[in-house]
C-alpha positions, 0 to 999 in steps of 0.5 A: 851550519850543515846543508842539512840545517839550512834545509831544516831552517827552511821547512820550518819558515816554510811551513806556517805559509803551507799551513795557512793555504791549506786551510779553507778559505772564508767567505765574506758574510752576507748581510741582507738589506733592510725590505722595503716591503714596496716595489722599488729601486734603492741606490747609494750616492754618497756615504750620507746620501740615499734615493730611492724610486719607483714608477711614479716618484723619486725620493733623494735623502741626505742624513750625514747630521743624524749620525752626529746627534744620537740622543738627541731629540731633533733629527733634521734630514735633507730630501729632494723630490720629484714625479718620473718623466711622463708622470703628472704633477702631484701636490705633496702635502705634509701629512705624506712624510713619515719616519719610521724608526728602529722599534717599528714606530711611525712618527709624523713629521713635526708641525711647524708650531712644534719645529718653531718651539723647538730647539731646532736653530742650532741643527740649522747652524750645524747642518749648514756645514755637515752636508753633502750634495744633493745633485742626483735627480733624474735628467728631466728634473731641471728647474729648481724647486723648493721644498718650503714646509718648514722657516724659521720666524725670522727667516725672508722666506715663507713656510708652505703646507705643499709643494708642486712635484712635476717631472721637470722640477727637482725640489730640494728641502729640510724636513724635521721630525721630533723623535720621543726619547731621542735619536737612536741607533739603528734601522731607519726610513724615511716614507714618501706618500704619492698619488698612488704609491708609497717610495720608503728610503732606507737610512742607518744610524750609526753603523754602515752596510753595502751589498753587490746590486747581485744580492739583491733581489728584483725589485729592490735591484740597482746598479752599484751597490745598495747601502744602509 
């Protein structure tokens, strides 16, 4: 082979590489999360885990079943909850947990006739290995604190229609929602009444987003990324 064929061979190995970086280049697309529509900060805290909080509560919420029961009619989340340093104690009752889901429905959290009713033991078997931790409270909720509005009829322990939320108790529970037609793909949030305020956790079935904290607009901004 002639010199002159060595360096034809090379232009044409060459040329697809020069080819390719003169193209210009792509930008990631940009994928807007979900508004909260309140004042608030979002974060990530694990693939499943999700807080959110403002001046006056803070909501964790764990969601790693939900993704593995689409279709059917239970959906079980795992939620902690507090009030910020300095704020005061504030009884949560039932009526200020609420689901919203993809279609722009809000369903109330189930009864406790309607969770015993229910075909709601096998979440509980599943759930028991299909979780992630919850650890992520604020430093000065220290003291263990259950969330108790739902037992089973046999269970030791009682079902409330409250809980106590003070700064430096961080409180940890189960609660259900029957979903009508099933768990869907999609949007969802999980919304937590306070005294004054109304903390909204985002959560998405089935698909997965993040953004840099610099997408995010003020006040929704967070250090890390926020996830849905």
């Amino acid at each position: 082979m002639t010199v002159l064929s060595f360096v034809l061979v090379g232009l044409t190995t060459l040329s697809p590489l020069a080819t390719a970086a003169d193209q210009p280049k792509r930008e990631a697309p940009k994928i807007k999360i979900p508004e909260p529509g309140v004042p608030q900060v979002m974060t990530m805290e694990g693939r499943y885990v999700r807080a959110a909080y403002n001046n006056e509560g803070y909501v964790i919420l764990g969601y790693r079943l939900v993704n593995l029961s689409v279709g059917e009619k239970w959906m079980l989340l795992e939620v902690g909850m507090t009030v910020r340093e300095g704020v005061k104690d504030y009884t949560l009752k039932r009526d200020a947990v609420s689901l919203e889901t993809p279609d722009g429905k809000t369903i109330p959290m189930a009864s406790m006739e309607e969770f015993r009713k229910g075909d709601t033991r096998a979440l509980e078997t599943r759930e028991k290995v299909q979780r992630d931790s919850m650890n992520y409270f604020p430093p000065s909720a220290s003291r263990a604190c259950r969330i108790g509005f739902f037992s089973q009829m046999d269970s030791r322990a009682m079902s409330w229609d409250e809980v106590e939320l003070s700064d430096n108790r961080a409180c940890l529970g189960r609660v259900y929602f029957e979903i009508p037609g099933g768990i869907t793909y999609g949007q969802h949030w999980l919304n937590i009444k306070f005294e004054k305020s109304l903390v909204r956790v985002p959560f998405r079935i089935g698909t997965r987003f993040c953004v840099p904290a610099t997408d995010v607009p003020a006040p929704t901004r967070s250090v890390g990324s926020v996830c849905g």
